[in-house]
C-alpha positions in Angstrom: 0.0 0.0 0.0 1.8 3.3 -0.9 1.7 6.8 1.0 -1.4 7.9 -1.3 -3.8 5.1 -0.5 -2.9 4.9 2.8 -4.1 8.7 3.4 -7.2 7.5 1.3 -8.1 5.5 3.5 -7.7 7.1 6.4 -9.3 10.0 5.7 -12.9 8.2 4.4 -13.8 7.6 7.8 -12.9 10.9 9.0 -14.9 12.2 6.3 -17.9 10.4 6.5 -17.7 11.0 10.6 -17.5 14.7 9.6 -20.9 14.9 7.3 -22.8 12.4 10.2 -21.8 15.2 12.5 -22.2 18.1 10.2 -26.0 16.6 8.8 -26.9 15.6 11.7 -26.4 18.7 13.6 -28.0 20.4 10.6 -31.0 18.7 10.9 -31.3 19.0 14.7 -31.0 22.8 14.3 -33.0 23.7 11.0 -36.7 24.2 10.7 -39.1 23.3 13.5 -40.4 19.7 12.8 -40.6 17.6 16.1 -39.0 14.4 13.8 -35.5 16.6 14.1 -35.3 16.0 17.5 -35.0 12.4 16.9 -33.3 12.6 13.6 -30.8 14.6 14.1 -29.0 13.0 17.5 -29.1 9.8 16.0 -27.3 10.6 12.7 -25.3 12.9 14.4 -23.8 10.4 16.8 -23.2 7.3 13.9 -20.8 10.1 13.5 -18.8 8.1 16.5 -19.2 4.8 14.9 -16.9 6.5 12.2 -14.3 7.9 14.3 -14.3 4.3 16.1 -13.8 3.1 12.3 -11.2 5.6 11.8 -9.0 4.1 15.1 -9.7 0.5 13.4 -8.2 2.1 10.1 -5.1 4.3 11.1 -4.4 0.9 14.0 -3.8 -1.1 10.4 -2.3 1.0 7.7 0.4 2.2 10.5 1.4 -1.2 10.9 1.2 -2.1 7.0 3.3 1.1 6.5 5.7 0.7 9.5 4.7 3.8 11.2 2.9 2.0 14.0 4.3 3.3 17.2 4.1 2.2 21.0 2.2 5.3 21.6 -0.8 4.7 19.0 -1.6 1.5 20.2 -2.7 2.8 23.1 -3.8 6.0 21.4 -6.2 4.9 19.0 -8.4 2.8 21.5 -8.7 5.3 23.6 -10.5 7.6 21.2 -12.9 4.8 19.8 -14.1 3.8 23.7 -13.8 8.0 24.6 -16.2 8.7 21.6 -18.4 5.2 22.8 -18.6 6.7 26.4 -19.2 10.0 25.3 -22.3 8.6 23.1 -23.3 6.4 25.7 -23.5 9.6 28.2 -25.2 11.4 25.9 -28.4 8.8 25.3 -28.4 8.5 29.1 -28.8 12.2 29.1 -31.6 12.6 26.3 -33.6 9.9 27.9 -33.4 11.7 30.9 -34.5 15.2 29.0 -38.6 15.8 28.4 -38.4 16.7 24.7 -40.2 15.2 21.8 -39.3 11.7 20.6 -36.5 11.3 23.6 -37.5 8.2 24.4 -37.1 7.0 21.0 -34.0 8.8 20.7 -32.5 8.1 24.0 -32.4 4.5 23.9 -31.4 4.9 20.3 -27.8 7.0 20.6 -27.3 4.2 23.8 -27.6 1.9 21.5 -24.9 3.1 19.0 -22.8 3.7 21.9 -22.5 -0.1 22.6 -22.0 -0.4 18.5 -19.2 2.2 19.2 -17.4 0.2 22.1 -17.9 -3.2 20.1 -16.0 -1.2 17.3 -13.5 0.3 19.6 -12.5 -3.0 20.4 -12.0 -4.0 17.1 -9.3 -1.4 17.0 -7.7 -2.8 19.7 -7.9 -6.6 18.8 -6.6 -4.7 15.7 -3.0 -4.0 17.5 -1.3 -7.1 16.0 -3.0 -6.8 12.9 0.3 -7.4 11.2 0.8 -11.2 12.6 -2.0 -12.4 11.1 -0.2 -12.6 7.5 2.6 -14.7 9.2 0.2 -16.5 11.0 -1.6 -17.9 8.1 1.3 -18.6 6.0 2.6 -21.0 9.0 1.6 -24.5 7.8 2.3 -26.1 11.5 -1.3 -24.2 12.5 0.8 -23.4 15.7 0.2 -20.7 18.1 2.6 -17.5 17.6 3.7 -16.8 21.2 4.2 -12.9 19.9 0.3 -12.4 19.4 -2.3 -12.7 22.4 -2.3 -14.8 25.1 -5.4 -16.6 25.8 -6.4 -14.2 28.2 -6.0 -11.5 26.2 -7.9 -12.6 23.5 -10.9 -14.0 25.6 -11.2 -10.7 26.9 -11.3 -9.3 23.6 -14.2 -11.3 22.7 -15.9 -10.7 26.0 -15.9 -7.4 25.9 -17.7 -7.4 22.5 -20.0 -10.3 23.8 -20.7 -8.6 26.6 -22.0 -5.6 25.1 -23.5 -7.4 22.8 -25.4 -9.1 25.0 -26.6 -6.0 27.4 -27.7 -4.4 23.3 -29.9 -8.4 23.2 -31.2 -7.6 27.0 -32.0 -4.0 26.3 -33.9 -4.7 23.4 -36.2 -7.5 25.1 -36.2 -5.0 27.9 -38.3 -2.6 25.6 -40.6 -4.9 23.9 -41.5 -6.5 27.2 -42.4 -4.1 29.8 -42.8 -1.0 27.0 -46.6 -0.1 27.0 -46.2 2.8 24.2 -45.6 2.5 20.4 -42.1 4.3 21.4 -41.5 1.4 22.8 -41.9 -0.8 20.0 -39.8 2.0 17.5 -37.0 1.8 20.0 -37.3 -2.5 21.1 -37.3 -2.7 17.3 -34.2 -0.8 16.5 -32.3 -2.0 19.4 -32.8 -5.1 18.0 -31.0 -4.4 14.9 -28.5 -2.8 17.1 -28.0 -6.1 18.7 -27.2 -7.7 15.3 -24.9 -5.6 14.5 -23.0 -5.9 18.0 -23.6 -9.8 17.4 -21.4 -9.5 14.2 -19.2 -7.4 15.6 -18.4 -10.4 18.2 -17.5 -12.5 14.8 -15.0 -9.8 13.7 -13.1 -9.2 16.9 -12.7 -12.8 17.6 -11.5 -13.9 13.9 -8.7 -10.9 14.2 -8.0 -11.8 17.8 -8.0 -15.7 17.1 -6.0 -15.3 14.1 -3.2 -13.1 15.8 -3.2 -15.6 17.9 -2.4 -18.3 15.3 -5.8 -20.1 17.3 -8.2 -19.5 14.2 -9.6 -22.8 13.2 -10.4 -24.3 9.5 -14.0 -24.6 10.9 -14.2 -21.2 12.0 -14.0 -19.9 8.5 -17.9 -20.6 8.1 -18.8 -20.2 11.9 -18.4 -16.5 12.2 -19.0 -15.4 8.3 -22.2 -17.5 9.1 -23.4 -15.6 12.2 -22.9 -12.3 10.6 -24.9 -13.4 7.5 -27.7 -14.6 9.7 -28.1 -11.2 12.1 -28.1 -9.2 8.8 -31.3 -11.7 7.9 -32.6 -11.9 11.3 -32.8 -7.6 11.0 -33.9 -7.4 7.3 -36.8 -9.9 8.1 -37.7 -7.9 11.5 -37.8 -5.0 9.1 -40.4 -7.0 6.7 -42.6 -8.4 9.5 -43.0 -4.6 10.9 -44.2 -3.3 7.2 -46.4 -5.7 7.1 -47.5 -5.9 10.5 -47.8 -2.5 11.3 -48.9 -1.3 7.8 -51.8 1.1 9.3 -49.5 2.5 11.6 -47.2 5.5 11.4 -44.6 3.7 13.5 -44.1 1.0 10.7 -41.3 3.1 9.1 -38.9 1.5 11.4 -38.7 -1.4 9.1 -36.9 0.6 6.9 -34.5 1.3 9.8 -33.9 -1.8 10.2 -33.2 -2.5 7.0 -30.6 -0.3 6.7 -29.1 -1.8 10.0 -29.4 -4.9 8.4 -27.2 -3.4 5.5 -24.7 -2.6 8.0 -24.5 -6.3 8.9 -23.5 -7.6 5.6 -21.2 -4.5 5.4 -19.3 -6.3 8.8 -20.0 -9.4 6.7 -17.2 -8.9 4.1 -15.1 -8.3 6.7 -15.1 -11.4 8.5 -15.6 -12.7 4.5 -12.2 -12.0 3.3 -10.3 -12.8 6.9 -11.8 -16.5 6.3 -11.1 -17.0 2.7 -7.6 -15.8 3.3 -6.4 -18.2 5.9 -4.1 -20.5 5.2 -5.0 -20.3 1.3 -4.7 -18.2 -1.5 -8.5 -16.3 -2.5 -7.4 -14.5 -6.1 -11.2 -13.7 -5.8 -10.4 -11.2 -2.2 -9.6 -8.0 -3.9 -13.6 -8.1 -5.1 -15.0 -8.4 -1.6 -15.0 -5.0 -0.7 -17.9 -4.7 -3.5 -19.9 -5.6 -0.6 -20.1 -2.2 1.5 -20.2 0.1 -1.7 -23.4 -2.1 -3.0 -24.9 -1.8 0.9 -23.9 1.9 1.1 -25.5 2.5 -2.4 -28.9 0.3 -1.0 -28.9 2.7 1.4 -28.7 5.8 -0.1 -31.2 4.9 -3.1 -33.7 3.8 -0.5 -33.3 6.9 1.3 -34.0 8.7 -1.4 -36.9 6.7 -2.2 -37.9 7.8 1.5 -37.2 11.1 0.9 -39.6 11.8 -2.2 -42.2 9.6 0.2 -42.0 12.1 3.1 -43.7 14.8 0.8 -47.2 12.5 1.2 -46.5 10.4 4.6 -44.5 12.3 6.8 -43.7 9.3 9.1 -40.9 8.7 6.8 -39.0 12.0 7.5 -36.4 9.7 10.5 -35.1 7.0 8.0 -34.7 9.1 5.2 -32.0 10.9 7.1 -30.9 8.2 9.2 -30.6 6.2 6.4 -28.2 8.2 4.4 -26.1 8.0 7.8 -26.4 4.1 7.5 -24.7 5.0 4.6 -21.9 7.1 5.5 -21.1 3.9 7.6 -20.9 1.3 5.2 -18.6 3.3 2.9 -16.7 3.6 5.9 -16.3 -0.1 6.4 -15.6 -0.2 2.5 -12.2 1.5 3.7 -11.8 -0.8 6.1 -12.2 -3.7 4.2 -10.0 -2.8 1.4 -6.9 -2.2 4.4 -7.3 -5.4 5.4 -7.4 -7.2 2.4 -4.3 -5.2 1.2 -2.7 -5.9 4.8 -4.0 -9.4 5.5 -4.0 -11.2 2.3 -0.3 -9.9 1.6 2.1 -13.1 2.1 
């Protein structure tokens, strides 16, 4: 990867984190439509799934360029689980606060704050990204005493479980002791939350396994399998809710979930390409990071689709912005996918 690309790649997630904070801060603050008040927090803060991203990003080119220092591997986790905390804080705060659509929206921007600390911790499985290419070029399948110890890489995964399984609680939380169609809006997008955490657990534990030299042959269709099934268990939430809730305004959070769905299958190349490229040549990897410019493209078409449908049913005006957010973030994992399969697949 030369200087160019490198800075390319780097600066995608930065820029995408700066139009989710700039559009969502824009539509917080312009006109007076109650919807803003939910619309704009929530894009504004997938601005700190980018900037968690963005540590995941800089973590890996630094080493693929040999400008990875002692200082930024502590550096760049600390930013991804600052902006998480700072999200999480945040939700906690709008819940709290009496304005329109703050229920909705509090348990919302919580909810990307545990996508943010799953991602965070991506960066920091990330730390040894650059073992993995020796690792999977070692035919004894033996463990490489320089990556993680076994400690070190359950805790990884815990972490991300963890969360993951507070985002699963959460969610059942809502849906059972809710008594308001908030609470369905917000059970419902949790939900698709939790996916995405879910596959986020796949992804921090085939890095961390794989630095490890621990990543199994059967693994290869274990996690790329879970990751494919959230995405589906999301996109046919999304369905059931259209259907379902057809003569109800609160049914445009299928939509939302299809675009977290989207987001899934964006995760889904990732954990994709690590499988294909252990222990075997893939001359098919440098075509997998198709994958998050098709799901970033869904996403902005269908917003636009949502857009024009906002001038005659107004329940559409949340994900037709927070869709094109959805989309700022799987172009950002487009980035990231590229970096690793220029890092990973690199003998």
């Amino acid at each position: 990867m030369n200087h160019g690309i490198s800075v390319l790649f780097r600066a995608i997630p930065l820029a995408m984190a700066a139009f989710c904070f700039a559009y969502g801060a824009y539509v917080y603050t312009a006109g007076d439509d109650p919807l803003r008040l939910t619309a704009g927090p929530v894009v504004f803060f997938l601005g700190s799934i980018c900037m968690a991203l963005y540590c995941t990003a800089a973590t890996i080119i630094r080493q693929i360029v040999g400008t990875y220092t002692e200082t930024a591997k502590y550096i760049f986790p600390a930013i991804g689980y600052s902006f998480a905390l700072a999200t999480i804080i945040c939700g906690v705060f709008i819940l709290t606060s009496q304005t329109s659509g703050s229920l909705v929206t509090g348990h919302v921007v919580c909810g990307l704050g545990l996508i943010t600390v799953c991602v965070a911790t991506a960066a920091t499985a990330s730390s040894r990204f650059s073992l993995i290419p020796r690792n999977s070029a070692d035919a004894s399948f033996s463990i490489n005493p320089q990556g993680f110890t076994i400690g070190q890489s359950v805790t990884l995964i815990g972490i991300v479980s963890a969360t993951a399984l507070a985002a699963w609680v959460w969610c059942i939380l809502l849906f059972v002791r809710g008594t308001l169609p908030a609470h369905i809006v917000a059970g419902s997008v949790m939900f698709g939350i939790a996916c995405i955490c879910t596959s986020l657990i796949a992804l921090v534990a085939s890095i961390a396994r794989q630095i490890r030299g621990s990543y199994s042959m059967r693994e290869k269709s274990k996690w790329s399998s879970l990751v494919i099934t959230m995405g589906s268990l999301a996109f046919i939430l999304g369905i059931v809710l259209l259907i379902v809730l057809r003569s109800q305004t609160i049914n445009f959070v299928g939509f939302v979930l299809f675009g977290l769905a989207l987001i899934c299958w964006s995760i889904s190349s990732k954990v994709i390409l690590l499988a294909k490229i252990w222990h075997t040549e893939f001359p098919l990897a440098n075509r997998i990071p198709i994958i998050p410019v098709i799901t970033a493209l869904a996403c902005l078409f269908l917003a636009a689709f949502l857009f024009e449908a906002t001038d005659f049913a107004h329940k559409y005006y949340v994900p037709a912005r927070v869709l094109t957010g959805f989309g700022a973030i799987c172009f950002t994992l487009y980035s990231i996918v590229s970096i690793l399969e220029s890092g990973a697949s690199k003998k």
